[in-house]
C-alpha positions as CSV (number, residue, x, y, z in Angstrom):
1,X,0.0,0.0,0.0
2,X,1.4,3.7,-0.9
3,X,1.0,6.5,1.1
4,X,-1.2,7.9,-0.8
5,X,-3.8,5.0,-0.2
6,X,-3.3,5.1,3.7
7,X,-4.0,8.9,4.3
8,X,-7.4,8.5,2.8
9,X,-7.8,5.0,4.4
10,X,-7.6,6.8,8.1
11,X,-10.1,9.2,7.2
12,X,-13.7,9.0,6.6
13,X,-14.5,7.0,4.0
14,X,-17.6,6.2,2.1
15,X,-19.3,2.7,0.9
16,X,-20.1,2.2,-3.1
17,X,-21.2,-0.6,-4.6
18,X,-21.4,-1.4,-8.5
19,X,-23.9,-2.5,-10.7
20,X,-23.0,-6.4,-9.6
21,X,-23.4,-5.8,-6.5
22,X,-19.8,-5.5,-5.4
23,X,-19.1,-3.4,-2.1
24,X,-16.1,-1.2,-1.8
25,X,-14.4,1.5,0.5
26,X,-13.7,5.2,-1.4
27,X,-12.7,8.5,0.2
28,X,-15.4,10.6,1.5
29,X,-14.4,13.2,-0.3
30,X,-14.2,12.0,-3.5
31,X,-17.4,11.6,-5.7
32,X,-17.6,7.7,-6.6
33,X,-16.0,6.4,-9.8
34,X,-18.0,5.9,-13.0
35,X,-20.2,2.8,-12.3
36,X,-20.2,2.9,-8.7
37,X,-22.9,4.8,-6.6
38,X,-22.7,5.5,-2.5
39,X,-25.5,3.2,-0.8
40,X,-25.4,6.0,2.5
41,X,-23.2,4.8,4.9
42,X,-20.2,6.6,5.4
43,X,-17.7,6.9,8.8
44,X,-14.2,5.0,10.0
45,X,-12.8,2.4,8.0
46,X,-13.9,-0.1,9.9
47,X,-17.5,0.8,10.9
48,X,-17.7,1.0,6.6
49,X,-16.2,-2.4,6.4
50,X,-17.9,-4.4,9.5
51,X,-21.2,-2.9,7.2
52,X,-20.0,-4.3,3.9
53,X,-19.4,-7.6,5.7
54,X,-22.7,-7.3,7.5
55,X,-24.8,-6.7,3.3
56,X,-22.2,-8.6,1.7
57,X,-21.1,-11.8,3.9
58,X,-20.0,-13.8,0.3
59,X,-17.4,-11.3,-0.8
60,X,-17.1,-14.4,-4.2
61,X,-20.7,-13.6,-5.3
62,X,-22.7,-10.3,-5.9
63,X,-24.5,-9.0,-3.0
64,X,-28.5,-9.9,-2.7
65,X,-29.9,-5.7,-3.2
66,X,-26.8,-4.3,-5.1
């Protein structure tokens, strides 16, 4: 990881997911990248990723509501 990555990884970051249902972490501050929309839950790195694991158990197979 470069240090680039963990600055924005110890601030508040944001949850998108794509059109197949795949979850990921992207800085707050950012506007998502083309195909990916926020789902509303934003915060500390690991409240964003106990969520994803909490909508996405299966990280291998799209999420259920994506």
């Amino acid at each position: 990881m470069d240090e680039a990555q963990a600055d924005w990884q110890d601030e508040t970051v944001t949850v998108v997911v794509n059109h197949e249902g795949r979850y990921a972490l992207w800085p707050a501050h950012r506007p998502p990248p083309a195909g990916w929309r926020e789902v509303g839950r934003s915060g500390p790195k690991d409240a964003c990723l106990a969520y994803v694991a909490e909508v996405w158990p299966d990280p291998t197979a799209p999420a259920r509501d994506g």
